[in-house]
SEFIVO-275666 format. One record per atom (N, C-alpha, C): residue in three letters; x, y, z; atom name. Coordinates in steps of 0.05 Angstrom, whole numbers, m for minus. Example, Ala and Ser with C-alpha at 12.3 -4.5 7.8 and 13.67 -1.06 7.14 Angstrom:
<rest=ALA, x=264, y=m114, z=156, atom=N> .
<rest=ALA, x=246, y=m90, z=156, atom=CA> .
<rest=ALA, x=264, y=m66, z=156, atom=C> .
<rest=SER, x=257, y=m45, z=142, atom=N> .
<rest=SER, x=273, y=m21, z=143, atom=CA> .
<rest=SER, x=258, y=1, z=157, atom=C> .
***
This chain:
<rest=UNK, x=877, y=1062, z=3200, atom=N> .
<rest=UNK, x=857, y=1072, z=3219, atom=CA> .
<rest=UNK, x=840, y=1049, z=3228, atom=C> .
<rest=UNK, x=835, y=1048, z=3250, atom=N> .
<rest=UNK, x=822, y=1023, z=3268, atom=CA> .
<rest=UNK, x=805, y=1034, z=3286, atom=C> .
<rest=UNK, x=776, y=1033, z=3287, atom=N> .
<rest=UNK, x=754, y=1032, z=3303, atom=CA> .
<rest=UNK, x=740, y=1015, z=3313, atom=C> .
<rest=UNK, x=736, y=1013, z=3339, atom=N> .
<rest=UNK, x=721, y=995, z=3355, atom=CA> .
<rest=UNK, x=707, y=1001, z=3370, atom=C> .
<rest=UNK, x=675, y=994, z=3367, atom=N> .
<rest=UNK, x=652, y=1004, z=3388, atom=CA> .
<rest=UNK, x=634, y=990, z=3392, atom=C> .
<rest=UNK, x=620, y=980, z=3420, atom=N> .
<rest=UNK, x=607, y=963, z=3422, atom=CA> .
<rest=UNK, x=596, y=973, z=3450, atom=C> .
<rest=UNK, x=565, y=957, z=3438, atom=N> .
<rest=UNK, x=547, y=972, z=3469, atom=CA> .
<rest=UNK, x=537, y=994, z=3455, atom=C> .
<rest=UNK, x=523, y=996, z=3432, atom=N> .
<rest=UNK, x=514, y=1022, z=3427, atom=CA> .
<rest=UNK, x=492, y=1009, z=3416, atom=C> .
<rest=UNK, x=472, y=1021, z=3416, atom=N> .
<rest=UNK, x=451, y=1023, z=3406, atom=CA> .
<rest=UNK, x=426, y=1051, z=3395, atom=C> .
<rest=UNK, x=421, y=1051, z=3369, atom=N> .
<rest=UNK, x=405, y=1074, z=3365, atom=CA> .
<rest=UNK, x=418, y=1104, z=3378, atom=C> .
<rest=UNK, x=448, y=1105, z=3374, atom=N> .
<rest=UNK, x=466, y=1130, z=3380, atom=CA> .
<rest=UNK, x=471, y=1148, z=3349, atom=C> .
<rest=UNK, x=476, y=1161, z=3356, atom=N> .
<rest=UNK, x=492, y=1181, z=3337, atom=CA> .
<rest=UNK, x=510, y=1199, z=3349, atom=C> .
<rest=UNK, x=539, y=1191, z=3334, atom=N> .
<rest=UNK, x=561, y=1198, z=3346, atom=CA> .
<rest=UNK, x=579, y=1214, z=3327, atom=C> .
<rest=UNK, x=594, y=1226, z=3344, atom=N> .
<rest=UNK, x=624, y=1232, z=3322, atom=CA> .
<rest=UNK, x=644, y=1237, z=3335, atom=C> .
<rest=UNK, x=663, y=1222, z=3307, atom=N> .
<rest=UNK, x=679, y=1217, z=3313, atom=CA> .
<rest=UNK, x=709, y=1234, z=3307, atom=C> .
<rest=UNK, x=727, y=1238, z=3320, atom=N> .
<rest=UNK, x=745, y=1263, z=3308, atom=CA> .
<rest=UNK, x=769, y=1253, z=3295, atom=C> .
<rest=UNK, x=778, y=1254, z=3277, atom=N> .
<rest=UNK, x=813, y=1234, z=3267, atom=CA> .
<rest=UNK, x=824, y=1268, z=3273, atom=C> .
<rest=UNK, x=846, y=1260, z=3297, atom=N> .
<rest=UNK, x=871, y=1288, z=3291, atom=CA> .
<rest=UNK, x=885, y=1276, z=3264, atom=C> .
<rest=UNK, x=892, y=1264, z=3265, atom=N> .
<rest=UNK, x=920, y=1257, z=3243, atom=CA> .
<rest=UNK, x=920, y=1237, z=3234, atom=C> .
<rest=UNK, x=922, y=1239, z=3208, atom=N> .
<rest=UNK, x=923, y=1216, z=3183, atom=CA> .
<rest=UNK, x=954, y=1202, z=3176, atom=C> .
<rest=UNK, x=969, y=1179, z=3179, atom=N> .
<rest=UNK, x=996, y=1184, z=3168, atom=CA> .
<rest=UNK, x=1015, y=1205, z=3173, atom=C> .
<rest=UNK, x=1011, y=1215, z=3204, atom=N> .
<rest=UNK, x=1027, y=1239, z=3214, atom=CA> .
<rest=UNK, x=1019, y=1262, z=3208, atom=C> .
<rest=UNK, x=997, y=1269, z=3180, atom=N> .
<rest=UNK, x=984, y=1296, z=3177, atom=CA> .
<rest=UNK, x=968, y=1303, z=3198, atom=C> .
<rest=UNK, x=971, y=1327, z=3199, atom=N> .
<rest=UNK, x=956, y=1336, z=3230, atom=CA> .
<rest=UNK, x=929, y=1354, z=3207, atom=C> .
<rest=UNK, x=903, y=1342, z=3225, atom=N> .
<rest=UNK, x=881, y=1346, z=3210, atom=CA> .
<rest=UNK, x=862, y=1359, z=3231, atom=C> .
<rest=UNK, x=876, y=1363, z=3248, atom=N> .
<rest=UNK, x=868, y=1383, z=3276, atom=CA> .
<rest=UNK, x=843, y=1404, z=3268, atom=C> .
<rest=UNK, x=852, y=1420, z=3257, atom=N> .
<rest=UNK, x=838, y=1446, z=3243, atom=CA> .
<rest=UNK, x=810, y=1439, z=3222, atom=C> .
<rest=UNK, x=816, y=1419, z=3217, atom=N> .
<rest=UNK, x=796, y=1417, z=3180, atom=CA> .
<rest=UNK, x=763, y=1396, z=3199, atom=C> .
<rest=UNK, x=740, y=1409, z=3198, atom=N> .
<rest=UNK, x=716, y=1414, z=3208, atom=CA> .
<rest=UNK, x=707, y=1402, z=3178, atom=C> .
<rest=UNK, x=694, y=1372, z=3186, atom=N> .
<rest=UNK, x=660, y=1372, z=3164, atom=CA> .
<rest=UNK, x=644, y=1365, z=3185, atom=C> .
<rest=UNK, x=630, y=1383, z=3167, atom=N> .
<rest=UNK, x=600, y=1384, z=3189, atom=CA> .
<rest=UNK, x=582, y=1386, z=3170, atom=C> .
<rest=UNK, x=560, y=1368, z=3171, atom=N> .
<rest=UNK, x=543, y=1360, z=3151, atom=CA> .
<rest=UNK, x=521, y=1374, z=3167, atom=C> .
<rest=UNK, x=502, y=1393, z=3146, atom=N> .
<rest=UNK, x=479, y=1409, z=3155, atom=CA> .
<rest=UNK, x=461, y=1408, z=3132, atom=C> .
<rest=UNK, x=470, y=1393, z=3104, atom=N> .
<rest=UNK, x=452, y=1395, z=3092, atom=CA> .
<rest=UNK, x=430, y=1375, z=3081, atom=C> .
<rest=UNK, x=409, y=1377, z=3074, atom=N> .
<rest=UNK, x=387, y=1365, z=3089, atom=CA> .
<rest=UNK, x=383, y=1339, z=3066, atom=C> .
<rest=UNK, x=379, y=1316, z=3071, atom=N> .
<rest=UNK, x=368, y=1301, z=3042, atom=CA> .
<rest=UNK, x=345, y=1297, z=3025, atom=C> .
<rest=UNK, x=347, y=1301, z=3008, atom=N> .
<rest=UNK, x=330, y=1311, z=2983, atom=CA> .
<rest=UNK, x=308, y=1277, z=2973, atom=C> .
<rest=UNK, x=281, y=1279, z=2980, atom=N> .
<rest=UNK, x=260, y=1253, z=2968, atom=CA> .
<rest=UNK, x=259, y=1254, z=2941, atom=C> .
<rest=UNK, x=261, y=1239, z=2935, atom=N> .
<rest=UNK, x=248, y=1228, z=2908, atom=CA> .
<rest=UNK, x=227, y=1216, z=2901, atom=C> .
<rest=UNK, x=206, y=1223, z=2896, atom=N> .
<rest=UNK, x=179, y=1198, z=2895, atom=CA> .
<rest=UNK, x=179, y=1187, z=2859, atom=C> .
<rest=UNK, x=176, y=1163, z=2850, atom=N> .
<rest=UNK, x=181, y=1151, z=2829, atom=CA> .
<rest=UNK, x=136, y=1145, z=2827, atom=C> .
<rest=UNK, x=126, y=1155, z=2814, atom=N> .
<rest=UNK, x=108, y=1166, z=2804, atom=CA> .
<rest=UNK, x=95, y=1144, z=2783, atom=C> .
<rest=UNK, x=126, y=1118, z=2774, atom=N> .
<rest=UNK, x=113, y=1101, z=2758, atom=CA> .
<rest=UNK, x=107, y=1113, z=2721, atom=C> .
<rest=UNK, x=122, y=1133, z=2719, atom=N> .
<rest=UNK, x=105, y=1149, z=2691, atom=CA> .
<rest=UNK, x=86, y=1172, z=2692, atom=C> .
<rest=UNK, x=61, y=1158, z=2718, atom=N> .
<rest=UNK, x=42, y=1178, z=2715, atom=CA> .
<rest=UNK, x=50, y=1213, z=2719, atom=C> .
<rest=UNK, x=35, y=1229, z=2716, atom=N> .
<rest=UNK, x=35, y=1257, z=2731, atom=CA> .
<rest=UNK, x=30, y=1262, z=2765, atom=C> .
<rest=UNK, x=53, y=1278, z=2765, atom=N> .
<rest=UNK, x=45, y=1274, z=2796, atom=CA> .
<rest=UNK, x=24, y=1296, z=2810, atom=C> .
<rest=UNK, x=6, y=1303, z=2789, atom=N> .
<rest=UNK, x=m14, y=1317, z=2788, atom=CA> .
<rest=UNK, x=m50, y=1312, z=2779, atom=C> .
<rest=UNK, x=m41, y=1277, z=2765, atom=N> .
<rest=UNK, x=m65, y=1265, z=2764, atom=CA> .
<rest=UNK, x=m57, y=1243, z=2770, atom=C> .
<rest=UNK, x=m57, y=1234, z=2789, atom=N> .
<rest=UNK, x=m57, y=1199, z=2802, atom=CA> .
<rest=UNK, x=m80, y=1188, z=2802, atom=C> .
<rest=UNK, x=m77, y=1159, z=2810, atom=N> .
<rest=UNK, x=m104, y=1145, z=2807, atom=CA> .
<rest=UNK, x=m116, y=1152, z=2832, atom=C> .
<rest=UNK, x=m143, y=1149, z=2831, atom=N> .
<rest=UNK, x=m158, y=1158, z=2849, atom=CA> .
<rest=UNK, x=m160, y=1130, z=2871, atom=C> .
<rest=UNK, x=m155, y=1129, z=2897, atom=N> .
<rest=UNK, x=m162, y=1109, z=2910, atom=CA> .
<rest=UNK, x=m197, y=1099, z=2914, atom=C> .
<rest=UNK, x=m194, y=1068, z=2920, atom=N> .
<rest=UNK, x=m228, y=1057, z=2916, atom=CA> .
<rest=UNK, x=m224, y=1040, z=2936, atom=C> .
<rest=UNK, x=m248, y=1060, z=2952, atom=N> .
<rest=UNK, x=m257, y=1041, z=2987, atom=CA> .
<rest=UNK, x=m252, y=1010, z=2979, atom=C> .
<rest=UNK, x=m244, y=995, z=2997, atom=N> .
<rest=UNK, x=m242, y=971, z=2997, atom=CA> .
<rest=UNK, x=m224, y=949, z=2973, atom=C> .
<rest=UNK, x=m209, y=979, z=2962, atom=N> .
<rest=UNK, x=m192, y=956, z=2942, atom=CA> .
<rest=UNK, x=m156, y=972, z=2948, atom=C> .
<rest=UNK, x=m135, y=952, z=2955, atom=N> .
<rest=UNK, x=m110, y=958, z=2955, atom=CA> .
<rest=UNK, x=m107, y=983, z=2931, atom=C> .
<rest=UNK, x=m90, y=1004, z=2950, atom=N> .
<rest=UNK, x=m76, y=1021, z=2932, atom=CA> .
<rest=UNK, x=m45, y=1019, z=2944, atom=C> .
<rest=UNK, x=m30, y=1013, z=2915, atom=N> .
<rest=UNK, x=0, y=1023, z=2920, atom=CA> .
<rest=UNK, x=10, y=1048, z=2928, atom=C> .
<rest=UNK, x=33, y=1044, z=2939, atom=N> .
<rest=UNK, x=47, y=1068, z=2952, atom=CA> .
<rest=UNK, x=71, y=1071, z=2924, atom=C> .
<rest=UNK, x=76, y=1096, z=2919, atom=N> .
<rest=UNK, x=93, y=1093, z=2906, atom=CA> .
<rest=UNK, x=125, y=1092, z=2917, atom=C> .
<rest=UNK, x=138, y=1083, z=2897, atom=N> .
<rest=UNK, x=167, y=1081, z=2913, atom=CA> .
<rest=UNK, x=188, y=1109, z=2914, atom=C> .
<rest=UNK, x=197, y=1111, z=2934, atom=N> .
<rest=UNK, x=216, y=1134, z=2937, atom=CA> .
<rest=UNK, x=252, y=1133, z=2949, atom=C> .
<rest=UNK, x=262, y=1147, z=2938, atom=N> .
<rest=UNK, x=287, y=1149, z=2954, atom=CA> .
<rest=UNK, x=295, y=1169, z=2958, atom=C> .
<rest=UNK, x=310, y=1168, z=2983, atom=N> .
<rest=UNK, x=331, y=1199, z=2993, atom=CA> .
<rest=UNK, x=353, y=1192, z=2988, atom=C> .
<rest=UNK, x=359, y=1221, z=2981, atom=N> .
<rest=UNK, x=397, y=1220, z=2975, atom=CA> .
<rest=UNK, x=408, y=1241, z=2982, atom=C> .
<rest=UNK, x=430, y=1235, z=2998, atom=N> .
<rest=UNK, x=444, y=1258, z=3016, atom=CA> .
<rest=UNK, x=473, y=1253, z=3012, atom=C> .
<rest=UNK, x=476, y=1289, z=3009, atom=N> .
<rest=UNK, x=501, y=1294, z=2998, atom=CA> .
<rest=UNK, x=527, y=1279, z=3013, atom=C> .
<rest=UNK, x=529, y=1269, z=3043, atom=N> .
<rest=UNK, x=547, y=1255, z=3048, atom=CA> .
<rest=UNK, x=537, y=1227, z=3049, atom=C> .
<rest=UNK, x=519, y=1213, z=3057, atom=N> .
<rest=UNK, x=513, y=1190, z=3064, atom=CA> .
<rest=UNK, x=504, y=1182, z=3043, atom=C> .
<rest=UNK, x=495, y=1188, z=3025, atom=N> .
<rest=UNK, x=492, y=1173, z=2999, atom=CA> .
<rest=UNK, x=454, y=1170, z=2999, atom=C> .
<rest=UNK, x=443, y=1146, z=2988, atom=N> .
<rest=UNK, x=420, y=1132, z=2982, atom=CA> .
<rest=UNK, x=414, y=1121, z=3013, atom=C> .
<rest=UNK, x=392, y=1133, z=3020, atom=N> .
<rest=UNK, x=379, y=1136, z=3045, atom=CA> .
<rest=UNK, x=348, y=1120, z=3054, atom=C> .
<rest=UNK, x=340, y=1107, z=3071, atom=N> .
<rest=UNK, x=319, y=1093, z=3074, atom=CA> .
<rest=UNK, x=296, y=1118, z=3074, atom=C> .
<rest=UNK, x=271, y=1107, z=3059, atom=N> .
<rest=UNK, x=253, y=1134, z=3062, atom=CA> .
<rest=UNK, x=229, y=1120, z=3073, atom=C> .
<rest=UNK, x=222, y=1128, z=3095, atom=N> .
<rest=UNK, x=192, y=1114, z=3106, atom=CA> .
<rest=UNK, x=171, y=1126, z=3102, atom=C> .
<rest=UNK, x=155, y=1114, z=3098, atom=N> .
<rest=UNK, x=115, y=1119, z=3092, atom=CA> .
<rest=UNK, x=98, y=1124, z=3108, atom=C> .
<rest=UNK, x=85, y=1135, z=3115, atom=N> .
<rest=UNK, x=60, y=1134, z=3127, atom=CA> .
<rest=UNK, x=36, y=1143, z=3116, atom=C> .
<rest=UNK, x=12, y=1136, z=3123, atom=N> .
<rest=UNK, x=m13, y=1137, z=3114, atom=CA> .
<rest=UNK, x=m25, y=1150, z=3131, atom=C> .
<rest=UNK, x=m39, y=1172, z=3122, atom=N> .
<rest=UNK, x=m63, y=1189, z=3149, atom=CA> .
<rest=UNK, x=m95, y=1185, z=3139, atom=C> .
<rest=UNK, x=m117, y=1191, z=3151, atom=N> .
<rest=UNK, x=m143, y=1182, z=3129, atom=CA> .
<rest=UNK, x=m152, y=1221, z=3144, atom=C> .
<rest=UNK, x=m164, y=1239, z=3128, atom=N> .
<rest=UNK, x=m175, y=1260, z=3137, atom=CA> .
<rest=UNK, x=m204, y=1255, z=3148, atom=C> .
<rest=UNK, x=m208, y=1251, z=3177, atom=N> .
<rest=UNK, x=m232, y=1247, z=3191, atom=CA> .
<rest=UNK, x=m251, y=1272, z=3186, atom=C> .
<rest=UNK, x=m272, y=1282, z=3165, atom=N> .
<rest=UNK, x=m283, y=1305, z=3165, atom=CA> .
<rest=UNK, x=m303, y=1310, z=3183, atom=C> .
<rest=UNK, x=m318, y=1288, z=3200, atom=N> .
<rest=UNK, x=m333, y=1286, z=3218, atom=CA> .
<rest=UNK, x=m326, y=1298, z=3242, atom=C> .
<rest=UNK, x=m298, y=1294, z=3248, atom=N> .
<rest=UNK, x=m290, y=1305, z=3276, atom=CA> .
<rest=UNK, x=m265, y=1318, z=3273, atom=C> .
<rest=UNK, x=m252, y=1329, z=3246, atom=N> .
<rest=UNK, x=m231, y=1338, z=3232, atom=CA> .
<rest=UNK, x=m202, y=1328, z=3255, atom=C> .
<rest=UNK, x=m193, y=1302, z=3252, atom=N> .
<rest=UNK, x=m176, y=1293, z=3260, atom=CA> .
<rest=UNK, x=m163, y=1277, z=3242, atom=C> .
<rest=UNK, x=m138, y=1271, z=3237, atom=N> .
<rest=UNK, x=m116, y=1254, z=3225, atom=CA> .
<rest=UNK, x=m118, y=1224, z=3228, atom=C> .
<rest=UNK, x=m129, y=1202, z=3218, atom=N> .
<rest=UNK, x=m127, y=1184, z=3235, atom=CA> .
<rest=UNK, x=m106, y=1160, z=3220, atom=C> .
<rest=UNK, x=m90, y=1156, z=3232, atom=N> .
<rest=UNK, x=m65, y=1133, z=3213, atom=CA> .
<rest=UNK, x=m80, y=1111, z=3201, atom=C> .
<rest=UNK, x=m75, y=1102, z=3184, atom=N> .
<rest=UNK, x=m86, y=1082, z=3158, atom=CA> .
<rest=UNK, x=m54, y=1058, z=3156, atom=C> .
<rest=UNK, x=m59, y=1028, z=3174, atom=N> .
<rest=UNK, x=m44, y=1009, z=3171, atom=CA> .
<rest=UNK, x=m37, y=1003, z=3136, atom=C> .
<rest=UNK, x=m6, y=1001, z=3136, atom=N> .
<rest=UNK, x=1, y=1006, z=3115, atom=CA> .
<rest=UNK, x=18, y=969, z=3112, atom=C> .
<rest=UNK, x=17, y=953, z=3086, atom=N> .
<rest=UNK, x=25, y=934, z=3090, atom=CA> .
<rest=UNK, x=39, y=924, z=3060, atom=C> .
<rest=UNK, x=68, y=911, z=3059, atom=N> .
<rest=UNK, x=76, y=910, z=3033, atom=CA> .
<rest=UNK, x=70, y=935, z=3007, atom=C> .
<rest=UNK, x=78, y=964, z=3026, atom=N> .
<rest=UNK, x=82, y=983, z=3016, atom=CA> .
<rest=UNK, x=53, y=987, z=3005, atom=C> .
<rest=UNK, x=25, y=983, z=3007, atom=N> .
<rest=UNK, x=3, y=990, z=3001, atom=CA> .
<rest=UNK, x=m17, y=995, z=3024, atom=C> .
<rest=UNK, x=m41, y=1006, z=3023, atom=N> .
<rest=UNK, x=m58, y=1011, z=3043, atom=CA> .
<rest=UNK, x=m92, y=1001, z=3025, atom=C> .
<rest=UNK, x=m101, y=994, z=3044, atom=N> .
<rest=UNK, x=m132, y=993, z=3036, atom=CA> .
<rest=UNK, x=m152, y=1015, z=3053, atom=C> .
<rest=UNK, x=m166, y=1034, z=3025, atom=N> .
<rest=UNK, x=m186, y=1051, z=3043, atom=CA> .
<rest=UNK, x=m209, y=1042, z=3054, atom=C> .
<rest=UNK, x=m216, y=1055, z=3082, atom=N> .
<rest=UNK, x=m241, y=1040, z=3091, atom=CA> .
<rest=UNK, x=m262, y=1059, z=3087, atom=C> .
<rest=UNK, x=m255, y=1086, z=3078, atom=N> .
<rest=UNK, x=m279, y=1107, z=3082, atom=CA> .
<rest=UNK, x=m270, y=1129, z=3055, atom=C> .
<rest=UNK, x=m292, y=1138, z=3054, atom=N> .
<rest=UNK, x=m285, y=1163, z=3024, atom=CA> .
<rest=UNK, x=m268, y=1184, z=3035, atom=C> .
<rest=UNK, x=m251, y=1190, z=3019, atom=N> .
<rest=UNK, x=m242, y=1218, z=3025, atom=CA> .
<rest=UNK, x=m221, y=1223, z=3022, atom=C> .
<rest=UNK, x=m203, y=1230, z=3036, atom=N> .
<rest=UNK, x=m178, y=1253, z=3032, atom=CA> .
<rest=UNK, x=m159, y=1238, z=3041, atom=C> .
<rest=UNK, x=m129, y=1218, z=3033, atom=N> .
<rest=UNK, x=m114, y=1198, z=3049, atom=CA> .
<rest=UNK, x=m89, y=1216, z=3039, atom=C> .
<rest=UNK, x=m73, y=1217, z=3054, atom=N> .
<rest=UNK, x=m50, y=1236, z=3050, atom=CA> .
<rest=UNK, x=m27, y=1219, z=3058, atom=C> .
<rest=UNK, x=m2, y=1209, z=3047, atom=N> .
<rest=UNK, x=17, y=1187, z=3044, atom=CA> .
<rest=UNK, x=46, y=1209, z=3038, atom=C> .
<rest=UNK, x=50, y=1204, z=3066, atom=N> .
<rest=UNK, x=81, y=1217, z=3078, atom=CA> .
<rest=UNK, x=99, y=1206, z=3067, atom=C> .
<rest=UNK, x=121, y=1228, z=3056, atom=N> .
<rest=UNK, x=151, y=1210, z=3058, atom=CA> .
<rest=UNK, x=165, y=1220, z=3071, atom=C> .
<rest=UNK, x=181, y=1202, z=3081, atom=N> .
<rest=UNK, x=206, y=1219, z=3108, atom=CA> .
<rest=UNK, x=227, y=1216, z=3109, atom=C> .
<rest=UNK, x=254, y=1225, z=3113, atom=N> .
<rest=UNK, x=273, y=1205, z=3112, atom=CA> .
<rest=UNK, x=296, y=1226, z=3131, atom=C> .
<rest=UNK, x=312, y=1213, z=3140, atom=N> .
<rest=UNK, x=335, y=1229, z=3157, atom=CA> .
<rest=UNK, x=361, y=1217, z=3156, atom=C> .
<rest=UNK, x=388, y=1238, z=3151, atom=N> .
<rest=UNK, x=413, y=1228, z=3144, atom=CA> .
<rest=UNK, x=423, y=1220, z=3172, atom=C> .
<rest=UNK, x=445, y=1211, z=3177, atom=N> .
<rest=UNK, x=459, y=1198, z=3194, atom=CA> .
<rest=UNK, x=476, y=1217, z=3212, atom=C> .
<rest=UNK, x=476, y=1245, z=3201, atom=N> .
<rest=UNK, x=476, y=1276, z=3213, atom=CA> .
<rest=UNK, x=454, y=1283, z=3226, atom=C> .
<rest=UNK, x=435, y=1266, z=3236, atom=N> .
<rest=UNK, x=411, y=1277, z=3240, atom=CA> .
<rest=UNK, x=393, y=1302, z=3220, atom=C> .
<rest=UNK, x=404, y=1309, z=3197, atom=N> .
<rest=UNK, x=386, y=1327, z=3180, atom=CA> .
<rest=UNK, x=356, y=1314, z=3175, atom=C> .
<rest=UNK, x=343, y=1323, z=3174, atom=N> .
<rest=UNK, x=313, y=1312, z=3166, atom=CA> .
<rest=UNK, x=298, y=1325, z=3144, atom=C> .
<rest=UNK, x=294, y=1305, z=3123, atom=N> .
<rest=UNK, x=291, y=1315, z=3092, atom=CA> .
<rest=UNK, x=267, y=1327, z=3105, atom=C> .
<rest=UNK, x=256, y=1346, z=3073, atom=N> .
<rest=UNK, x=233, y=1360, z=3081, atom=CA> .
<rest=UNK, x=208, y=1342, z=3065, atom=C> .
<rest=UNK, x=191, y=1334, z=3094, atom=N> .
<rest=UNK, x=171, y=1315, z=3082, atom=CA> .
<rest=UNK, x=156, y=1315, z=3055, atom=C> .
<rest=UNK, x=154, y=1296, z=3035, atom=N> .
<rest=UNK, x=139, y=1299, z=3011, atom=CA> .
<rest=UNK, x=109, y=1294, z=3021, atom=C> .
<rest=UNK, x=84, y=1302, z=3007, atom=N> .
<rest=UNK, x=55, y=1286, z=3013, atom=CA> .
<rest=UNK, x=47, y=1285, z=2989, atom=C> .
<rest=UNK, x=37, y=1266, z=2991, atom=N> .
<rest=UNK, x=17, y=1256, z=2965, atom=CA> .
<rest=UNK, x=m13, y=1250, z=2966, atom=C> .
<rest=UNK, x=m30, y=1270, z=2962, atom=N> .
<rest=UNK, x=m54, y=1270, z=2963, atom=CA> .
<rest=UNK, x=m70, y=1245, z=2952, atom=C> .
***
């Protein structure tokens, strides 16, 4: 079996094989629907008492992975929100070598995300 594609960029495609070695594979359907599963690595701690973040000093992100039942070990991306209580808005917190620095007290909520190559989209983790 021989594939060649070029000129694509940021696509998601599929692809159909009728027949393997003369087997006719016409009929036989995978279709990937199921979603991939985060992992957040916690370091030991509880993931019910973490360290508390401190205005003006680096806090680590912890590390995570997705793993999906066909595509395997999956990229999982981060984001950082800060809870604005003044004007109750979301506001994103620059995130750098997987850590963030807080600039204000309060509530920082640290997304994980990740999506298989089926387009499924795990169900986001947060970490208070």
């Amino acid at each position: 079996l021989s594939i060649s594609i070029s000129d694509f960029s940021n696509a998601i495609g599929r692809i159909v094989v009728k027949s393997v070695a003369g087997v006719d594979l016409s009929g036989i359907y995978l279709d990937d629907t199921t979603t991939p599963t985060i992992n957040i690595d916690y370091l030991g701690q509880s993931s019910t008492s973490l360290p508390r973040a401190v205005v003006g000093q680096k806090y680590n992100i912890f590390p995570a992975t997705a793993l999906d039942n066909y595509d395997g070990v999956l990229d999982v991306n981060t984001s950082v929100t800060y809870s604005d209580t003044t004007n109750g808005k979301e506001i994103d917190v620059s995130v750098t070598d997987n850590a963030f620095v807080p600039k204000h007290e309060g509530t920082y909520t640290i997304t994980y995300s990740a999506k298989d190559y089926s387009g499924n989209k795990a169900i986001d983790k947060k970490v208070k």
